[in-house]
C-alpha positions in Angstrom: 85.3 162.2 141.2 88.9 161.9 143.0 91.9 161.6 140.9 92.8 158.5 142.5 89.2 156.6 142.4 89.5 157.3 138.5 92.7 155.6 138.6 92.0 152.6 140.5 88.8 152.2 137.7 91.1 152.6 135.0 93.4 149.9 136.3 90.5 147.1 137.0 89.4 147.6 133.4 92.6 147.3 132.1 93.3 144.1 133.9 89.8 143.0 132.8 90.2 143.3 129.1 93.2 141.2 129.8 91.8 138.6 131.6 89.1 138.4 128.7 91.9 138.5 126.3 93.8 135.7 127.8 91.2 133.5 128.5 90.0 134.2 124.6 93.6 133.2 123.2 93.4 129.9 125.4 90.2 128.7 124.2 91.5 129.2 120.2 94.4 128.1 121.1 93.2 124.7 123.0 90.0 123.9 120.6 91.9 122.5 117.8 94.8 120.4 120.2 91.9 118.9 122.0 91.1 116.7 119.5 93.9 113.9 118.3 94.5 109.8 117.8 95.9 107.6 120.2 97.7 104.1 120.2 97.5 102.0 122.9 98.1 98.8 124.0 98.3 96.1 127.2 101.2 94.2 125.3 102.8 97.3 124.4 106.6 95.0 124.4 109.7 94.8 121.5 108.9 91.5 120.0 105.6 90.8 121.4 103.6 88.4 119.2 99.7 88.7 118.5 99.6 92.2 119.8 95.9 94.0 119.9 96.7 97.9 119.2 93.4 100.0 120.0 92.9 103.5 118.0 90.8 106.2 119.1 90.1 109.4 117.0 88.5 112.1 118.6 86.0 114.7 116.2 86.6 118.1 116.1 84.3 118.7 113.5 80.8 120.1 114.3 78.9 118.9 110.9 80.6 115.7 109.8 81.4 112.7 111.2 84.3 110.6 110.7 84.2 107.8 108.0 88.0 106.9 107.7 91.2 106.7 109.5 94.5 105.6 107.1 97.1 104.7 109.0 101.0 104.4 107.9 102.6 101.3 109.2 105.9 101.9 111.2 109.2 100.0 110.1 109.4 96.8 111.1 105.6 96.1 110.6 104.4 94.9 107.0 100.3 96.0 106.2 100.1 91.8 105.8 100.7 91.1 109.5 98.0 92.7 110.5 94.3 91.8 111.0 91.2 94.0 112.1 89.7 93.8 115.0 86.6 95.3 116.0 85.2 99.0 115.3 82.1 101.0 114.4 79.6 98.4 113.3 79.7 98.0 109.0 83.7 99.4 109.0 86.3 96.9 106.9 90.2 96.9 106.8 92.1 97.3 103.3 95.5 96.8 103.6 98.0 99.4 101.8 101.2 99.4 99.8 102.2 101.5 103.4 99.7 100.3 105.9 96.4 99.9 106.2 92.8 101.8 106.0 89.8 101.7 108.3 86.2 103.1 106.8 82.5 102.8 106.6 79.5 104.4 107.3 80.3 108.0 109.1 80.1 108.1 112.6 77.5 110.7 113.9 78.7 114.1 114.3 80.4 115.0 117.0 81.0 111.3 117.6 84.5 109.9 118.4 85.6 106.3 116.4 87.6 103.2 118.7 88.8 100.3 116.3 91.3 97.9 117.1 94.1 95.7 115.2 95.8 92.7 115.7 99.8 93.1 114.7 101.5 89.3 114.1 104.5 90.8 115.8 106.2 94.1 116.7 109.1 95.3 116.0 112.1 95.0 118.0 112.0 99.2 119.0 111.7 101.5 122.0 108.3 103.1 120.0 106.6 102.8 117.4 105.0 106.0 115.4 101.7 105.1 113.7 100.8 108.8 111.3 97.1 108.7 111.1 94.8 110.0 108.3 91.0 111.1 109.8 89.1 111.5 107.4 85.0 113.2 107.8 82.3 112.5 105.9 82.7 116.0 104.2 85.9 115.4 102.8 87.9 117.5 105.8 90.7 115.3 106.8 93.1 116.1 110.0 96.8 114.7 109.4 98.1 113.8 112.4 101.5 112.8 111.0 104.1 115.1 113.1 106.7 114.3 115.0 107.7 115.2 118.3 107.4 118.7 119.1 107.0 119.5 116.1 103.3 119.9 116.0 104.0 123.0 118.3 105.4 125.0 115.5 103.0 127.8 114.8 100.9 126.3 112.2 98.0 126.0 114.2 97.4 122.8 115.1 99.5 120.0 116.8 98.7 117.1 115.0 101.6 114.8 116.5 101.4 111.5 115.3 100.0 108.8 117.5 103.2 107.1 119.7 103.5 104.0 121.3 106.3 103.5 123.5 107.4 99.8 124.1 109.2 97.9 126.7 112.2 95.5 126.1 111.6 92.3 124.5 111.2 89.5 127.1 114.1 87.2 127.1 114.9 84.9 124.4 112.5 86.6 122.3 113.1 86.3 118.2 111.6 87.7 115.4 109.2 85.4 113.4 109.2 84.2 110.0 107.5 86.0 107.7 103.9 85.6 107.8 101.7 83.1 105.8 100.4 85.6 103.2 103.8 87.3 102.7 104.6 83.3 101.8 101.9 82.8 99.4 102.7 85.9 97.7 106.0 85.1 97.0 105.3 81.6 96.2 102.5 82.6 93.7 105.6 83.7 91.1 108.3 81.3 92.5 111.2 81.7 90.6 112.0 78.6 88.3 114.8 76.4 89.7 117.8 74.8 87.5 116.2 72.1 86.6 112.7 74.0 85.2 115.6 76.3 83.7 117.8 74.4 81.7 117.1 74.5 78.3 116.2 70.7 76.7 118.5 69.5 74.1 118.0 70.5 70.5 117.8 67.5 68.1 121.3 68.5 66.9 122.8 68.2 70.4 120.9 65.0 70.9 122.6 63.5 67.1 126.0 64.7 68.7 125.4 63.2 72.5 127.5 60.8 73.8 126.3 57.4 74.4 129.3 56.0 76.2 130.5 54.0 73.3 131.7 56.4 71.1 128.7 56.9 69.0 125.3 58.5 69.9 122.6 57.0 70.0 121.4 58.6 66.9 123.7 57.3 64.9 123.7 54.0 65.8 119.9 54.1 65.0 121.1 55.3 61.4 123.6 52.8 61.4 120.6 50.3 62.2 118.0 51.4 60.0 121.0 51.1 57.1 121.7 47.8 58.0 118.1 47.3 57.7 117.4 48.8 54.2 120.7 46.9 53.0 119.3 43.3 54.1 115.9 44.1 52.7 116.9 45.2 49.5 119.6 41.9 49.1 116.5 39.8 49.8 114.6 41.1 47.3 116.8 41.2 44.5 118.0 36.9 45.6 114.2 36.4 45.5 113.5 38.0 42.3 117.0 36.4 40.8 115.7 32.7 41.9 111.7 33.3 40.2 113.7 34.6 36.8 116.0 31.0 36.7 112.4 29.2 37.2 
């Protein structure tokens, strides 16, 4: 065989292995990014009021489903001003000391999970970061938490939280009050006001109170009773002195 036929082989092979090799790294490299959670919404605005905020979790597991997703409320939303939507059929909201959790029956394997929320009001912000527990059926659980790019960092996956970015509030808006249940709460263990506070008089204060004429009430109802005794106790001796002289 020519010298330069044996060449020309060696170099397709060569650039064959690396084309496999490539196209190998790719597909390990892109399995586990595929799958993420994502925030969306129609009345994605600052100050918005009411707002419906959809969720969708993607699988990536090939024997589990998912049963969970336990997400971490961003600043300026409280796990009381929200309300569930809809989701997989059987699923229920819990709210947390820092957001909120979503489970139920697991979703078949393979099978991706949509659920949506109802926020009272958001924030006034350009976006909002909403990190995301998924939890499967077996336990696994993929923690989309990061931040920016930082899910590109060489640990594998690039579990960037999910982001919604929000437009300007609309003019005039304001933040609400607090909501209703944030309300009762508080109002459960009201703290007692002056009047509920102040101590009630002890019967030695009430002796010593003044009465506006220089003498409490207490005495002059000693004074009285005195009087009382005295007169009796003069009419019973007159009596008795007038029967004895009969």
């Amino acid at each position: 065989m020519p010298r330069t036929t044996r060449r020309h082989g060696g170099i397709r092979r060569t650039a064959l292995a690396a084309a496999v090799a490539a196209t190998t790294a790719v597909l390990f490299t892109a399995g586990p990014a595929a799958a993420h959670v994502e925030v969306e919404s129609a009345d994605a605005q600052a100050l918005a009021q009411n707002v419906e905020l959809s969720f969708s979790a993607e699988s990536e597991s090939g024997t589990a489903g998912i049963s969970e997703l336990r997400v971490i409320l961003p600043e300026g939303i409280e796990p009381t001003d929200v309300t569930y939507g809809e989701g997989p059929e059987g699923w229920k909201l819990t709210a947390n000391k820092d957001g909120f959790t979503v489970k139920g029956t697991a979703a078949k394997v393979g099978e991706d999970v949509e659920l949506s929320v109802v926020v009272r009001q958001l924030p006034d912000a350009k976006e909002l970061v909403f990190k995301t527990l998924q939890t499967y059926s077996d336990g696994k659980v993929d923690r989309w938490i990061e931040l920016g790019e930082s899910g590109s960092d060489g640990h594998g996956h690039g579990n960037t939280a999910p982001v919604l970015k929000l437009r300007a509030a609309a003019p005039g808006a304001k933040p609400v009050s607090p909501s209703p249940s944030e309300a009762e709460s508080e109002s459960a263990s009201p703290r007692p006001s002056a009047e509920r506070t102040a101590p009630s008089a002890s019967p030695a204060a009430e002796a010593t109170a003044d009465d506006g004429s220089g003498l409490s009430a207490g005495a002059w109802t000693g004074i009285a009773a005195g009087v009382i005794l005295v007169a009796g106790g003069a009419f019973y001796l007159v009596r008795r002195q007038g029967r004895a002289q009969e």
